[in-house]
C-alpha positions in Angstrom: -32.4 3.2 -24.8 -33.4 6.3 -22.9 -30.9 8.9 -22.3 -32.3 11.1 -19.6 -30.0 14.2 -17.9 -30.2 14.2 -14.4 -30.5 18.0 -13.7 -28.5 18.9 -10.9 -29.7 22.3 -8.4 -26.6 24.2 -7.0 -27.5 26.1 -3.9 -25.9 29.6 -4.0 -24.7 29.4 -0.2 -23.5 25.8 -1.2 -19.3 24.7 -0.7 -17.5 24.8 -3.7 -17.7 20.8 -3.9 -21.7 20.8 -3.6 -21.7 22.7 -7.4 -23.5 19.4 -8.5 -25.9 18.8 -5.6 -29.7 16.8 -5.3 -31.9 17.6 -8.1 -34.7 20.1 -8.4 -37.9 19.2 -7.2 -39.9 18.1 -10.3 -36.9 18.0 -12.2 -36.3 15.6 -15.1 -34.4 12.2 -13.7 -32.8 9.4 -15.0 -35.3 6.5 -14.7 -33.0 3.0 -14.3 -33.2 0.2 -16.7 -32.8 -2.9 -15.3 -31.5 -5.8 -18.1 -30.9 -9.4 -16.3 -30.1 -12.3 -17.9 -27.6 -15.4 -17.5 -23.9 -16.6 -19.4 -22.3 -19.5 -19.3 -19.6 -18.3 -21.5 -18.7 -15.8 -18.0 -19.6 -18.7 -15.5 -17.2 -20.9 -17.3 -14.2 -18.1 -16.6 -15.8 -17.6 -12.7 -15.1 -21.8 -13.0 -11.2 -21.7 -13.8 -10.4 -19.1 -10.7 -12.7 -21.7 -8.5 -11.1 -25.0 -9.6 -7.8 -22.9 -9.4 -7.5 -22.4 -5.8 -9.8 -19.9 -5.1 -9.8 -20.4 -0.9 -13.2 -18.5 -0.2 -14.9 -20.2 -3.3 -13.4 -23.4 -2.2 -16.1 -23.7 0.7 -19.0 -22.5 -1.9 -18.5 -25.4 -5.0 -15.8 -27.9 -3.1 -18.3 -31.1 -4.8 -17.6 -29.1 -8.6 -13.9 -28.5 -7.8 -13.2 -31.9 -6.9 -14.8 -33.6 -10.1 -13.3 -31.4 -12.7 -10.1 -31.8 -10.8 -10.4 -35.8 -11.2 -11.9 -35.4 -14.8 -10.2 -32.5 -16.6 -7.5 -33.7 -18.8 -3.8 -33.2 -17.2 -2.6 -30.5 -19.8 -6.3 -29.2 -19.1 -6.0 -29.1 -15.2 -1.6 -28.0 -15.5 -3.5 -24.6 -17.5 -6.1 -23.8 -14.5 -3.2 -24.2 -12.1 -0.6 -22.1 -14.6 -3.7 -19.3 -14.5 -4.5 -19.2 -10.7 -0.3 -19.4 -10.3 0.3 -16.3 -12.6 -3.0 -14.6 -11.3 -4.0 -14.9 -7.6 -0.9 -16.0 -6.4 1.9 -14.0 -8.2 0.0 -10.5 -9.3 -2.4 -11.0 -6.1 -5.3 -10.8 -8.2 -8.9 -12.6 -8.1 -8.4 -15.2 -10.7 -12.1 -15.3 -11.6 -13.3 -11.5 -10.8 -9.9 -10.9 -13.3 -10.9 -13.0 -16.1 -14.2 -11.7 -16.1 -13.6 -8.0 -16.0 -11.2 -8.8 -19.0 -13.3 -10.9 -20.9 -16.9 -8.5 -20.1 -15.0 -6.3 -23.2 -16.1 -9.3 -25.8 -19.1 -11.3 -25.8 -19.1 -13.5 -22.9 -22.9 -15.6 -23.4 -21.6 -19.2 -24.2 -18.5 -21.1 -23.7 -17.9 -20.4 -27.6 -17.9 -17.1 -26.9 -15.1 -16.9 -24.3 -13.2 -19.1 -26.3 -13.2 -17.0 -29.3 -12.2 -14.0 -27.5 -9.7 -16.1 -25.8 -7.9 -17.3 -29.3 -8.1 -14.2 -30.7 -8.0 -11.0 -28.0 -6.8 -8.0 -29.8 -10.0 -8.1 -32.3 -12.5 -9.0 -29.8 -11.1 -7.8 -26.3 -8.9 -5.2 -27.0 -11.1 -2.4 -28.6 -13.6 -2.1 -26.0 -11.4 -2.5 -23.3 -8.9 0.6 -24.5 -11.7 2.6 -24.5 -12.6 2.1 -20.8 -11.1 3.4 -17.5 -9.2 -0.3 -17.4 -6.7 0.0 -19.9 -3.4 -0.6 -19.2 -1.0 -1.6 -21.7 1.6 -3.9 -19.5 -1.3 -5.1 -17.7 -3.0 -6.4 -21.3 0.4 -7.7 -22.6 0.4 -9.4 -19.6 -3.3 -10.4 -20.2 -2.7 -11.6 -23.9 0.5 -13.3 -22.8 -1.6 -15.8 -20.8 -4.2 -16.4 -23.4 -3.2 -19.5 -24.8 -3.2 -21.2 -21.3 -7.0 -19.5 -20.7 -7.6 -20.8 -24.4 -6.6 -24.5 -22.8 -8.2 -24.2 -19.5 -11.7 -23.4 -21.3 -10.6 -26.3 -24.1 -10.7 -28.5 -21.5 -14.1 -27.9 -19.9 -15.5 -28.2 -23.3 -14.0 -31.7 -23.4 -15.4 -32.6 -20.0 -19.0 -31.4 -21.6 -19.5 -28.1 -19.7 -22.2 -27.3 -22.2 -24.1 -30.0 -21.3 -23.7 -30.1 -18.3 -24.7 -26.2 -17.7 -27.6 -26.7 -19.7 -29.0 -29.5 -17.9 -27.7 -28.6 -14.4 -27.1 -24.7 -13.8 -29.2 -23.2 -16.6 -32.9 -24.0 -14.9 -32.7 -23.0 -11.7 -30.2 -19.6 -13.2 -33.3 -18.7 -15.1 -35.4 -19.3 -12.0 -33.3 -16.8 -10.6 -33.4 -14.3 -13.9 -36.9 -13.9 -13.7 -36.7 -13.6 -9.4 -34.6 -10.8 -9.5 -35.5 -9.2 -12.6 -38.9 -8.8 -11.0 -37.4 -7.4 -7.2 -35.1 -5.1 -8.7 -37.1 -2.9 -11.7 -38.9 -1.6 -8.6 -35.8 0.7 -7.7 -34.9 3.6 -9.5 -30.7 4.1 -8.2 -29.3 5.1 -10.8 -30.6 8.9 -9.8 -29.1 8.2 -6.1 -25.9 7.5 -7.3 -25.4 10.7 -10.0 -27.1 13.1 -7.2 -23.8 11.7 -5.4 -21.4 11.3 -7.7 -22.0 14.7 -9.4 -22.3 13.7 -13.5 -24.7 12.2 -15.6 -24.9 8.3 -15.6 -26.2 5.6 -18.5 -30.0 4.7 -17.4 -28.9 1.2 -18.3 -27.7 -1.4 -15.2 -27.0 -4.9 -16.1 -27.1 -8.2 -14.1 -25.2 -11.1 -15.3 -26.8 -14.1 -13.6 -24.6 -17.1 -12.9 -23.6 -19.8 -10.6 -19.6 -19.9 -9.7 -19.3 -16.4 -9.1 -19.8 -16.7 -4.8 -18.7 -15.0 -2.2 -18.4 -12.5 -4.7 -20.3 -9.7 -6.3 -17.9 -8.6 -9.6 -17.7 -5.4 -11.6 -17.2 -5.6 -15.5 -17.3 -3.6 -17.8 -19.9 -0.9 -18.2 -22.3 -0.6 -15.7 -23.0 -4.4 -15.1 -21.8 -6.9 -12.6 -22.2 -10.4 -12.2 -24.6 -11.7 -9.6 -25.3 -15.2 -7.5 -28.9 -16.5 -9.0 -30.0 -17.2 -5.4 -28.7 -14.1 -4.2 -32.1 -12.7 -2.4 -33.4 -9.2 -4.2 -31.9 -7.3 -1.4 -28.5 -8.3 -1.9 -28.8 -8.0 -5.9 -29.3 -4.3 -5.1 -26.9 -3.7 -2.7 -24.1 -5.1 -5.5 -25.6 -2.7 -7.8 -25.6 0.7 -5.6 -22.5 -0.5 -4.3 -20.3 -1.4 -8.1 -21.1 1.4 -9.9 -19.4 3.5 -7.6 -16.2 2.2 -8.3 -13.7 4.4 -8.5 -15.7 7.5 -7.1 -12.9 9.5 -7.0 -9.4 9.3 -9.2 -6.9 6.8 -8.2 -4.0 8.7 -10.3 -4.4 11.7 -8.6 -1.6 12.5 -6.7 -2.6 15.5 -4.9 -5.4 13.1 -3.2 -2.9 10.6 -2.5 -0.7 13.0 -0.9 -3.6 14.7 1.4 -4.2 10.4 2.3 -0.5 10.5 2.9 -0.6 10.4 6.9 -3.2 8.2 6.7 -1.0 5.7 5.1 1.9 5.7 7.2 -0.4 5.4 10.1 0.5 2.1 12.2 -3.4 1.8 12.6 -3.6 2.0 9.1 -1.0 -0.5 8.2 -2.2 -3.0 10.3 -5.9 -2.9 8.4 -3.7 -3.4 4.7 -1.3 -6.0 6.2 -3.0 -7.9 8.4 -6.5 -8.1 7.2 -7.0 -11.7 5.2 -5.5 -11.3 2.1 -8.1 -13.8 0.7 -10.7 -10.5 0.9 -8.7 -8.2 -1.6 -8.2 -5.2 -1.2 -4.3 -5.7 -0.2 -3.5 -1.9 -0.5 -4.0 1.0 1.1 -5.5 2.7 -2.4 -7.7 -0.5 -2.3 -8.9 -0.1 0.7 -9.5 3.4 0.4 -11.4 2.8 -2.8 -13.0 0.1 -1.1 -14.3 2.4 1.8 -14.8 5.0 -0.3 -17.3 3.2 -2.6 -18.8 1.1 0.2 -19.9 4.8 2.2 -21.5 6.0 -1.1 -23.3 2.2 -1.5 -24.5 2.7 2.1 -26.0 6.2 1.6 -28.3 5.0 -1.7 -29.3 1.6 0.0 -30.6 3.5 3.0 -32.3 6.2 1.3 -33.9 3.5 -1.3 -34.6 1.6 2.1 -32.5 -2.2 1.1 -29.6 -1.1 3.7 -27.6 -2.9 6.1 -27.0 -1.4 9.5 -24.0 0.3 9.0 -22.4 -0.5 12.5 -22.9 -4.4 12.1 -22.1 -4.3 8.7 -18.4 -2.7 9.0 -17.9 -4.6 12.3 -18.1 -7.8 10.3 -17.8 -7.8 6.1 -14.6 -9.0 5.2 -13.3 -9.6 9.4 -13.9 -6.2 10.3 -11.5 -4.4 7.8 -13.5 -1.7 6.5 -12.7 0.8 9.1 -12.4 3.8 6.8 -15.8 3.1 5.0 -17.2 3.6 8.5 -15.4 6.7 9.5 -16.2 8.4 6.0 -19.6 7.7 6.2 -20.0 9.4 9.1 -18.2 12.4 8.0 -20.6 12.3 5.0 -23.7 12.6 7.2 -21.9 14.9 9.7 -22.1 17.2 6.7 -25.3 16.3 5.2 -23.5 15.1 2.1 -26.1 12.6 2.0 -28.6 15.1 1.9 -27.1 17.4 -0.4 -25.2 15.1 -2.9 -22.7 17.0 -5.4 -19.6 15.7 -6.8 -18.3 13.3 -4.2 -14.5 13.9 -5.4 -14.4 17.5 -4.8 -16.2 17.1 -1.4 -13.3 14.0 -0.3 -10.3 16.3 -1.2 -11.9 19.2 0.5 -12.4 16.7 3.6 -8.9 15.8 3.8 -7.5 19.3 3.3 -10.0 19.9 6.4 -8.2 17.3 8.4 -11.4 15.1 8.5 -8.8 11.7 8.3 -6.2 12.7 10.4 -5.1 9.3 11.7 -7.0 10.0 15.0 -10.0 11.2 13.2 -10.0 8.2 10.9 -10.0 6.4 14.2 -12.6 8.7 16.1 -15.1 8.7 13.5 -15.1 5.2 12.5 -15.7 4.9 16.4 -19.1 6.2 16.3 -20.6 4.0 13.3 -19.0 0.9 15.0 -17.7 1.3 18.5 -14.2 1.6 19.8 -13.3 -2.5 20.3 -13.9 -2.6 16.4 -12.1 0.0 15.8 -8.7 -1.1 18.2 -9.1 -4.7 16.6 -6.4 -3.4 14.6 -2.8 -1.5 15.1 0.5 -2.8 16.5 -1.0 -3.8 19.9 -3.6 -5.9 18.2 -4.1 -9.1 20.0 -2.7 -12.3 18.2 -5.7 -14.6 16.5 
């Protein structure tokens, strides 16, 4: 594998958080490797979350949910329902984009696979996942504590013949899809795009997991990989990829950057957008939605510069009901001050924003304004109209 630097040019009249800004004409650039290929070992976990009670799956695979429902075996079918109860329901957590974040640390091509890791985590989950950004020790107690009920669930496909059956049903047209995007996606080079932004040197290396049961959703594992919708068109395959690698682009334990967001919060505007968006879409706090936003800006800049973009006004007036007011109004501060242009290390250039007043509550509002018009924007606060 290629390791390539991405040499960065710092402009001497440049702000303090531009000291990692667009690379030097003719300089040596990452060139992004593109790896694509399917697993039914993560499309059986993306399965339990679905057959669980995932509600925005439910419309996606209701004919699958309703046969393994009447065919699982009862202890089989009480473990899916124990998982999406302890998961989604309790810890407010994706069942499936959980399962395979935690499971992306071991090898995750066949149904064998996921059941291994699943019988015995701490030698094949547990050292790769320590070593990433994830780790948590309460959260992987937690994890290992429900292991033996994953280790039924997946028991119980196996029983029902999900090998089979993936083989025969899902595994052609998948591999249809493999060699689709594969072919639509090694013509963009983002990687470069998204260290010019973030500031630091990124592996070449992007990988597409290819499955079935993974819609509405675009998921984030491990590394720089995600798991992708075989029919998703190439457009779409690229916009997960600009927009997951991103995540987080700035600290989330910071506390100084939480306490600069700290109006922001307590805003009723704001409030409204973490409590009364559909909790069904995630992001169900106000560091997830700023992540979210954050991450979503960044995604917007690459896609249009690489020309695979969305309109950024009808996007944010629409993905996920409209909730994504602060991706809006940060993208606009971005290109207010060339960021996009300029690139450097996006977390220094955020906390200088905020200790510049750029998301006052009002400026929040204001900005986002101008990317997607005010009766977006005053869809949410305490004067909101009722559904």
């Amino acid at each position: 594998m290629r390791n390539l630097c991405v040499a960065l040019a710092v402009a001497a009249s440049a702000p303090a958080w531009a000291d990692a800004s667009a690379s030097d004409e003719g300089a040596e650039t990452q060139v992004t490797e593109w790896v694509v290929g399917p697993a039914a070992g993560m499309d059986a976990l993306l399965l339990i979350g679905a057959v669980g009670g995932d509600v925005l799956q439910s419309t996606y695979f209701s004919e699958t949910i309703s046969f393994l429902r009447s065919n699982l075996s009862d202890e089989g079918l009480a473990a899916i329902d124990e998982i999406d109860r302890a998961f989604r329901q309790e810890r407010e957590q994706l069942t499936g984009p959980t399962l395979a974040l935690i499971f992306s640390a071991g090898p995750v091509a066949t149904l064998d696979d996921v059941l291994a890791s699943a019988a015995d985590p701490d030698a094949r989950i547990r050292p790769f996942l320590q070593e990433t950004r994830y780790w948590d020790e309460d959260r992987y107690a937690f994890a290992v504590s429900m292991m033996p009920t994953i280790h039924t669930a997946l028991m119980a496909l196996q029983e029902v013949g999900y090998d089979r059956w993936y083989a025969q049903t899902n595994l052609p047209p998948i591999l249809e899809g493999v060699e689709r995007i594969n072919a639509a996606v090694v013509l963009f080079d983002i990687i470069p795009e998204q260290a010019r932004l973030l500031g630091r040197e990124l592996d070449p290396t992007i990988e597409i997991v290819v499955v079935r049961f993974t819609q509405p959703y675009g998921i984030r594992i491990l590394g720089q990989r995600f798991v992708a919708f075989y029919e998703w068109e190439a457009d779409i395959q690229l916009r997960v990829a600009a927009h997951e690698i991103f995540h987080p682009p700035f600290d989330l334990d910071d506390l100084s950057t939480l306490v600069l967001l700290s109006d922001l919060q307590a805003d009723p505007w704001m409030v409204s957008i973490v409590e009364d968006h559909d909790p069904a879409f995630g992001y169900n706090s106000f560091e997830g939605v700023v992540n979210e936003g954050a991450t979503q800006a960044l995604d917007q800049i690459v896609a249009t510069r690489l020309g695979f973009a969305r309109d950024p006004a009808e996007r944010w007036r629409h993905a996920d009901g409209g909730m994504h007011m602060f991706a809006a109004a940060l993208y606009h501060a971005m290109l207010e001050e060339g960021f996009d242009e300029t690139g450097g290390v996006f977390e220094d250039w955020f906390k200088s924003a905020l200790e510049r007043g750029m998301f006052s509550p009002d400026e929040t509002q204001r900005r986002a304004a101008e990317i997607v018009g005010w009766d977006a924007v005053n869809q949410w606060g305490p004067d909101r109209s009722s559904d």
